[in-house]
C-alpha positions as CSV (number, residue, x, y, z in Angstrom):
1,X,39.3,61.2,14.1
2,X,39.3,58.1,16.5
3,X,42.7,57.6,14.8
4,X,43.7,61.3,16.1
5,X,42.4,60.6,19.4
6,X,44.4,57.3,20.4
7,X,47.8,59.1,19.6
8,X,46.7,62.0,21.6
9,X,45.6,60.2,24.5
10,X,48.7,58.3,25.6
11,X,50.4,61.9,25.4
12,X,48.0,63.2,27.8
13,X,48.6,60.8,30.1
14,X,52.7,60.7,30.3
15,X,52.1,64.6,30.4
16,X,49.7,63.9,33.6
17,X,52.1,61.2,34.5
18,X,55.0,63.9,34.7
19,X,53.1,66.3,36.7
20,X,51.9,64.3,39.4
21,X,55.9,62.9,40.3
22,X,57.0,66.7,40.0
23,X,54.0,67.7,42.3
24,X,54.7,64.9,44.7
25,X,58.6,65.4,44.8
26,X,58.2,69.1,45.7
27,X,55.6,68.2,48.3
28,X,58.1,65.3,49.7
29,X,60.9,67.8,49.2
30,X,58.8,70.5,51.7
31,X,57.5,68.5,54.2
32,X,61.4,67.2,54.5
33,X,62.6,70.8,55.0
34,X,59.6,71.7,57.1
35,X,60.1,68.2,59.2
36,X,64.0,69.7,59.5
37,X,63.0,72.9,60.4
38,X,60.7,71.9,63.3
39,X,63.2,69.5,64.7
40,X,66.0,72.0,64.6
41,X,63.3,74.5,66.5
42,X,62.5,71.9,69.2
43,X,66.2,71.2,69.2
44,X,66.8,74.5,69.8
45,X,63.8,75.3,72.3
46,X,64.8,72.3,74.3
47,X,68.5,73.5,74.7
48,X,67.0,76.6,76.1
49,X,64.9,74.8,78.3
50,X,68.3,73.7,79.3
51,X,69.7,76.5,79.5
52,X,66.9,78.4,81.1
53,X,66.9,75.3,83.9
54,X,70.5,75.6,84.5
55,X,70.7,79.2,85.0
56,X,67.7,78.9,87.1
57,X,69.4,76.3,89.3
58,X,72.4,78.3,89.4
59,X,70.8,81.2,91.0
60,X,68.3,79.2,93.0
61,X,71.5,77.6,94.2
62,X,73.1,81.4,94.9
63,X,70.1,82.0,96.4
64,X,70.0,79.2,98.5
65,X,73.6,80.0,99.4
66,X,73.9,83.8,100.3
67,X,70.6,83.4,101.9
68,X,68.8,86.2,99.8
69,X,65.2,86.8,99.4
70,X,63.2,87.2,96.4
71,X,59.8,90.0,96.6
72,X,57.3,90.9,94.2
73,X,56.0,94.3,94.9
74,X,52.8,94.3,92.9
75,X,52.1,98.2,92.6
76,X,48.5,98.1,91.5
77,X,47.7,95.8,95.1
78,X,50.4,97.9,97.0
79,X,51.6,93.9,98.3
80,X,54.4,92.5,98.2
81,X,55.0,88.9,98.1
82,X,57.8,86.0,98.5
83,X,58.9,84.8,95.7
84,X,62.4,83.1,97.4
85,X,62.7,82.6,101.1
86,X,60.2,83.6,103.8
87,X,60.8,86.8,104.8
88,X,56.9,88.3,104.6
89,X,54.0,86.3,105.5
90,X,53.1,83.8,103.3
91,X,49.7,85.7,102.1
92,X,52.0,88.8,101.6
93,X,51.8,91.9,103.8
94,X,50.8,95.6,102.4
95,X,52.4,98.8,101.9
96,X,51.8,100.4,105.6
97,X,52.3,97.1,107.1
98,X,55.5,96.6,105.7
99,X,56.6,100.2,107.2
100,X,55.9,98.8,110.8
101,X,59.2,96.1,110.2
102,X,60.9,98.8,109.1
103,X,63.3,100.9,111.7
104,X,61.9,104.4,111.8
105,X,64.9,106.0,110.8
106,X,65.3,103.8,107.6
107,X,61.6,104.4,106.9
108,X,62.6,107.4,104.8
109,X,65.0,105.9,102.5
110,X,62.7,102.7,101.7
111,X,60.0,105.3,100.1
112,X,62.6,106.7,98.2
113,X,63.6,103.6,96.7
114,X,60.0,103.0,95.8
115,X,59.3,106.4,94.4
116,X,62.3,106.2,92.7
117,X,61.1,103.1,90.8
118,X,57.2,103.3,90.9
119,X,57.5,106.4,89.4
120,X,59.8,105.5,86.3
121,X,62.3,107.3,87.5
122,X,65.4,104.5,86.8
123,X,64.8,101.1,86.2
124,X,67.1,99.4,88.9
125,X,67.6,101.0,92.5
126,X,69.6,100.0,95.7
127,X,69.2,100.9,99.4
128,X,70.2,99.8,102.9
129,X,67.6,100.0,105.7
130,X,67.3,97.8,108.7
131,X,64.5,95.4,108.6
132,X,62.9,93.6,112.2
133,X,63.2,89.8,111.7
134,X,61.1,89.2,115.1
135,X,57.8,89.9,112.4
136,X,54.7,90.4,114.4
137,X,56.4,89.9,117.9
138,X,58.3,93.7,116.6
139,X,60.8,92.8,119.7
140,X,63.3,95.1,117.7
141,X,65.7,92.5,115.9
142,X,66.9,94.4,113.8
143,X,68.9,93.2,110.6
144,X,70.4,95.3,108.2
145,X,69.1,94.3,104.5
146,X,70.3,95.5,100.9
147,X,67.9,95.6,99.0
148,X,68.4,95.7,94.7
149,X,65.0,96.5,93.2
150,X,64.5,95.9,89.4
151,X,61.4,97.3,88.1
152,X,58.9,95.2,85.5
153,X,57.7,96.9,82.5
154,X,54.3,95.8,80.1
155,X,54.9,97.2,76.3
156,X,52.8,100.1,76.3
157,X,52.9,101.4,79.8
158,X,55.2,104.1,81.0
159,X,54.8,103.5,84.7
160,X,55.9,99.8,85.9
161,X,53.5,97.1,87.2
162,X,55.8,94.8,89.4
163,X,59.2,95.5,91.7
164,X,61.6,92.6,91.9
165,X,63.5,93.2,95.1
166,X,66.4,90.6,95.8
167,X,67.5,91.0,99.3
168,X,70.4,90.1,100.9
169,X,71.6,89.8,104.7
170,X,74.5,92.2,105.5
171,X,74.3,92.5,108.9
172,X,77.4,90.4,110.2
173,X,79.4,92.7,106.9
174,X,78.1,96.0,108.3
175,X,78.7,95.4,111.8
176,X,82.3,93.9,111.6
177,X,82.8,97.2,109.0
178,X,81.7,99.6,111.7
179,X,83.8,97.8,114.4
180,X,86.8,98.1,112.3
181,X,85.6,101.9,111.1
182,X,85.7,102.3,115.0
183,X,88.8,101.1,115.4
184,X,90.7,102.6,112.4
185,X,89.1,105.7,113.6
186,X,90.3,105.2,117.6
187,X,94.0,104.7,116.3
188,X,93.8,107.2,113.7
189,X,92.8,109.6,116.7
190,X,95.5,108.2,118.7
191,X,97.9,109.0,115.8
192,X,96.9,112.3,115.2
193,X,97.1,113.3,118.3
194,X,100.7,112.0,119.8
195,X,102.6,113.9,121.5
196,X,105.2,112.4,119.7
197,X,105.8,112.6,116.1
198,X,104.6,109.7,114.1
199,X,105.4,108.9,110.5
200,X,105.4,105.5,108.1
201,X,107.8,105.0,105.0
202,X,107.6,102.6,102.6
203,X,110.3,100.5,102.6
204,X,112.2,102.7,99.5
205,X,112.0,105.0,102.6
206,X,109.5,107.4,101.4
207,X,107.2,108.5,103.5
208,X,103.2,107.9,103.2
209,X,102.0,109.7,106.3
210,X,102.7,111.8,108.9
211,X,101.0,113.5,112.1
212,X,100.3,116.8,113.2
213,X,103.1,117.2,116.1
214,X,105.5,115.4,113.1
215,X,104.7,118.0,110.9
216,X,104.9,120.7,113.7
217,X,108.6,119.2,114.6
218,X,110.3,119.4,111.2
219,X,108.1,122.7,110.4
220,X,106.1,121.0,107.2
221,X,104.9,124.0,105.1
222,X,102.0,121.9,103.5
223,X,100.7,118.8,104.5
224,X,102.0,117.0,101.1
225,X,105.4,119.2,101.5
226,X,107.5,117.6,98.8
227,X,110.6,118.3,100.6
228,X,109.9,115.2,102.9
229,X,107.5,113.5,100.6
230,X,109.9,113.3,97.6
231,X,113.0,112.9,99.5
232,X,113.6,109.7,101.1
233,X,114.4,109.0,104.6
234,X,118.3,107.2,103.8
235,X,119.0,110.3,102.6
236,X,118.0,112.9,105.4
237,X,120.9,114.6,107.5
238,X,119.9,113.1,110.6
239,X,120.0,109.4,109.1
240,X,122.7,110.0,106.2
241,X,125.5,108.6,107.9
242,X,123.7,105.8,110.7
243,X,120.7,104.2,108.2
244,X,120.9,101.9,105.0
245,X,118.5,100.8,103.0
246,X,119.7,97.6,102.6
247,X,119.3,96.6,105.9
248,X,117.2,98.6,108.3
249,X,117.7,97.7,112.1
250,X,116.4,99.1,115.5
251,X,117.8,102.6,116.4
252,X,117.0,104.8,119.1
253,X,119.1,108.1,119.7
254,X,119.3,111.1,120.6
255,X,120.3,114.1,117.9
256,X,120.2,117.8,117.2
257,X,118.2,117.3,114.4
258,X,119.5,120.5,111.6
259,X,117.3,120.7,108.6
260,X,118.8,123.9,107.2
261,X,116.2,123.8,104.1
262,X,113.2,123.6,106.7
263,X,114.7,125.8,109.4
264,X,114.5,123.0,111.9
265,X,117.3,123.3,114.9
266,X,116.5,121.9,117.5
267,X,117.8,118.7,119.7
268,X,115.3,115.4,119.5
269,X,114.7,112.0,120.5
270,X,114.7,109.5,117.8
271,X,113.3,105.8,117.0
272,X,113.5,104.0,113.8
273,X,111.6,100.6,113.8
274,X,111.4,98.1,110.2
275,X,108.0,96.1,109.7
276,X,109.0,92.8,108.1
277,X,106.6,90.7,106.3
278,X,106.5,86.5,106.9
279,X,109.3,86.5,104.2
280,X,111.2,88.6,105.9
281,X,111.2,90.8,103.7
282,X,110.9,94.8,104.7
283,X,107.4,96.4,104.4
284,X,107.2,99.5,106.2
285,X,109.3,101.8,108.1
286,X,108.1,103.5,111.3
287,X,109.7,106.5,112.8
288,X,109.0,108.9,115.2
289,X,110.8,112.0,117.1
290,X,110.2,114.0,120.1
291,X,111.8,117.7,120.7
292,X,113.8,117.4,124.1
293,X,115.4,121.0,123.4
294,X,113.0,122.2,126.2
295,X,113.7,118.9,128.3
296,X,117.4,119.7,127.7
297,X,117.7,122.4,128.9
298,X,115.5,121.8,131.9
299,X,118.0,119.0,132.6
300,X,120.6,121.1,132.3
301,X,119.6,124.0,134.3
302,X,118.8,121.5,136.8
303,X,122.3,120.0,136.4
304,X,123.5,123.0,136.9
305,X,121.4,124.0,140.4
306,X,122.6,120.6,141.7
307,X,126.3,122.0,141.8
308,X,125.7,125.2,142.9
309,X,123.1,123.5,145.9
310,X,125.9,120.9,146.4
311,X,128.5,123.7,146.6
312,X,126.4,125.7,149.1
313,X,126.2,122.9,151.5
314,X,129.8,122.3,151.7
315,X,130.2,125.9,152.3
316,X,127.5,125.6,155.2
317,X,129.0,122.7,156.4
318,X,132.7,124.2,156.5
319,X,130.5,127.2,158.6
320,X,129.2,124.8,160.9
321,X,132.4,123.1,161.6
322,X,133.8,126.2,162.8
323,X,131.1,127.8,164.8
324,X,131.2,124.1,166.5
325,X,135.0,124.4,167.0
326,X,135.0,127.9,168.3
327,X,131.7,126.8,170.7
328,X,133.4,123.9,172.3
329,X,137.1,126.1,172.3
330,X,135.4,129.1,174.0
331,X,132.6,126.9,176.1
332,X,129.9,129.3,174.1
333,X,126.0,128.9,173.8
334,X,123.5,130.1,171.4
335,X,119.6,129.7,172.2
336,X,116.7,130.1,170.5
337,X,113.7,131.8,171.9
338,X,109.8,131.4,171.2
339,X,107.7,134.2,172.1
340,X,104.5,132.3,171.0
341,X,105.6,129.6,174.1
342,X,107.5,132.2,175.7
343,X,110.5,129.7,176.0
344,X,114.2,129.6,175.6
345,X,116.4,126.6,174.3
346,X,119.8,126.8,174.7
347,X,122.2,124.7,172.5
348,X,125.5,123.3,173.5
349,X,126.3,122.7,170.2
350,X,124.4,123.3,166.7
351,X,122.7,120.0,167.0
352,X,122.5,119.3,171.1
353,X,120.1,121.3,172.5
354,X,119.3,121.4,176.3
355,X,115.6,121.9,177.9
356,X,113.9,124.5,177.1
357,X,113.5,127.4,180.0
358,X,110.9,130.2,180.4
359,X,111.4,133.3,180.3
360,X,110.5,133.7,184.3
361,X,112.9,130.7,185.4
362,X,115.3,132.4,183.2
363,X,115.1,135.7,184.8
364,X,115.6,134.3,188.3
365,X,117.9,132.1,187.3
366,X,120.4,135.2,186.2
367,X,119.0,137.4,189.2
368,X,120.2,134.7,191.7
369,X,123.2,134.0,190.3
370,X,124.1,137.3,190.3
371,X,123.2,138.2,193.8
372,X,124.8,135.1,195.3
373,X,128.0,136.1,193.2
374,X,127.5,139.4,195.0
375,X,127.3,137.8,198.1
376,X,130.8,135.3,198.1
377,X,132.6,138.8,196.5
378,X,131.7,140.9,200.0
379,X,132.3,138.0,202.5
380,X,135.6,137.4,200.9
381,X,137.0,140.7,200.8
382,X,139.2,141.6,203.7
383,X,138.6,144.2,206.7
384,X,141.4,146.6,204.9
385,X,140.0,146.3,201.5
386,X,136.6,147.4,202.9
């Protein structure tokens, strides 16, 4: 038996001996894999971190460089605070003291962007409402803010908790938009309502727009009429023969303008004018036209009373030259009399007239001439002849 026992013993122990290097290899082997795995984790977590920090300095720097603001609207409070910039006061502000910064005719579409979010409505909303950077003074300096609103969900809840509201400055943008609006608005009046015909081609020569006395002149039967919108200017009857494509130039002229297609007769006043580019290259083409049929014939009708008036005068100066020649042949007055003044002028000639005489020195004037004639007839007349 002891025999037994000393050859089974030093199996037992090569058996435990075996054991123990397998146990301790697979608990080397693990905590070598589990000391990879960890380091690869905080490998990974700190190039996150990284990450996370970059991205975070990029759009602090963004931030920093559109000057935007950053809010938390925290709906259970009803506050809103400054998370970026410091466009509240620092301990926040309210709900109904927020509305007092707020331009009362924007005040409507700020509760509509909060309704539309606090109420689960979307998840991201926009609006523009002007926004009083005096704060508490409320002296009414008025900046226009954009505001995009991102609502902040807990798991669970189907109404959101928080409002993250980045706001950005667009007051300068909107302003300078309106005042160009204004202006493309002013001219586009202007050009609408010419008296002249206005219209721009491309510099194919196809035209891109035209205004209403264009469209009156060449009798457009639709305001896209493809007859002028698919046919290009080189090759209308008016410009056929005087425009190329290849090189446009100044022209002004005058034309009877025949569009036998459109029904359009009448006689016009034209002006071609290229837009050239820095290159020199050709851009645009502006034209307009004006109907002078009405202007024509004015002219001419006036044309025509010109002869006829200068014809007349020559045939009342012919008159007057022999009225004058048979006045100073036949030693013959005319007079003129005014009964308002009761005065007679008489006139040696048409234009030499002598002082005027009433109608009293007039009378006696005949009655003693005639009685003083009588007179020198009786004492010249001999004793036989009485």
């Amino acid at each position: 038996m002891n025999s037994i026992s000393l050859h089974i013993a030093p199996l037992l122990i090569g058996s435990f001996d075996t054991t123990s290097v397998l146990i301790v290899s697979v608990m080397t082997i693990a905590f070598i894999i589990s000391w990879a795995a960890n380091r690869i984790s905080i490998l990974r977590i700190r190039k996150r971190v990284s990450e996370s920090k970059e991205i975070y300095d990029i759009l602090q720097h963004t931030l920093d460089l559109n000057d935007n603001y950053v809010l938390r609207l925290d709906l259970r409070e009803r506050n809103a605070y400054n998370l970026h910039g410091q466009m509240l006061p620092e301990s926040g502000i309210g709900y109904e003291d927020s509305l007092q910064y707020i331009h009362p005719e924007d005040q409507h579409i700020y509760r509509d962007f909060l309704i539309t979010l606090s109420k689960g409505q979307a998840r991201t909303a926009e609006c523009v409402f002007r926004w009083d950077a005096s704060g508490e003074h409320h002296t009414g300096k008025w900046r226009y803010m954009h505001d995009q609103g991102v609502a902040e969900y807990i798991e669970g809840q189907k109404l959101p908790t928080n409002i993250f509201c980045t706001l950005t400055d667009q007051t300068e943008r909107i302003i300078q938009e309106r005042e160009e609006q204004e202006l493309t608005d002013k001219y586009r009046k202007t050009f609408e309502q010419s008296l002249v015909g206005l219209a721009f081609y491309d510099k194919d020569g196809y035209l891109l727009t035209a205004n209403q006395k264009m469209r009156e002149i060449l009798k457009f039967q639709s305001e896209d009429d493809p007859y002028y919108y698919e046919n290009a200017l080189y090759d209308m009857p008016t410009f056929r023969d005087v425009l190329s494509n290849r090189h446009v130039e100044e022209l002004y002229f005058c034309s009877k303008s025949v569009i036998i297609d459109r029904g359009v007769n009448c006689y016009t006043e034209l002006r071609v004018h290229p837009i050239y580019d820095e290159k020199g290259e050709l851009v645009y083409i502006t034209f307009s036209i004006r109907d002078v049929t009405q202007e024509r014939e004015l002219y001419l009708q006036s044309k025509q009373n010109a002869l006829e008036m200068r014809k007349a005068n020559e045939e009342i100066q012919n008159l007057e030259n022999e009225i004058q020649y048979l006045m100073d042949s036949c030693d013959m007055h005319f007079w003129r009399t005014t009964f308002a003044d009761k005065t007679v002028t008489f006139y040696q000639g048409l234009k030499t007239a002598m002082p005027p005489m009433s109608f009293d020195a007039l009378r006696d004037h005949f009655v003693q001439s005639t009685f003083k004639d009588d007179l020198r007839r009786t004492s010249c007349r001999s004793p036989r002849q009485s």
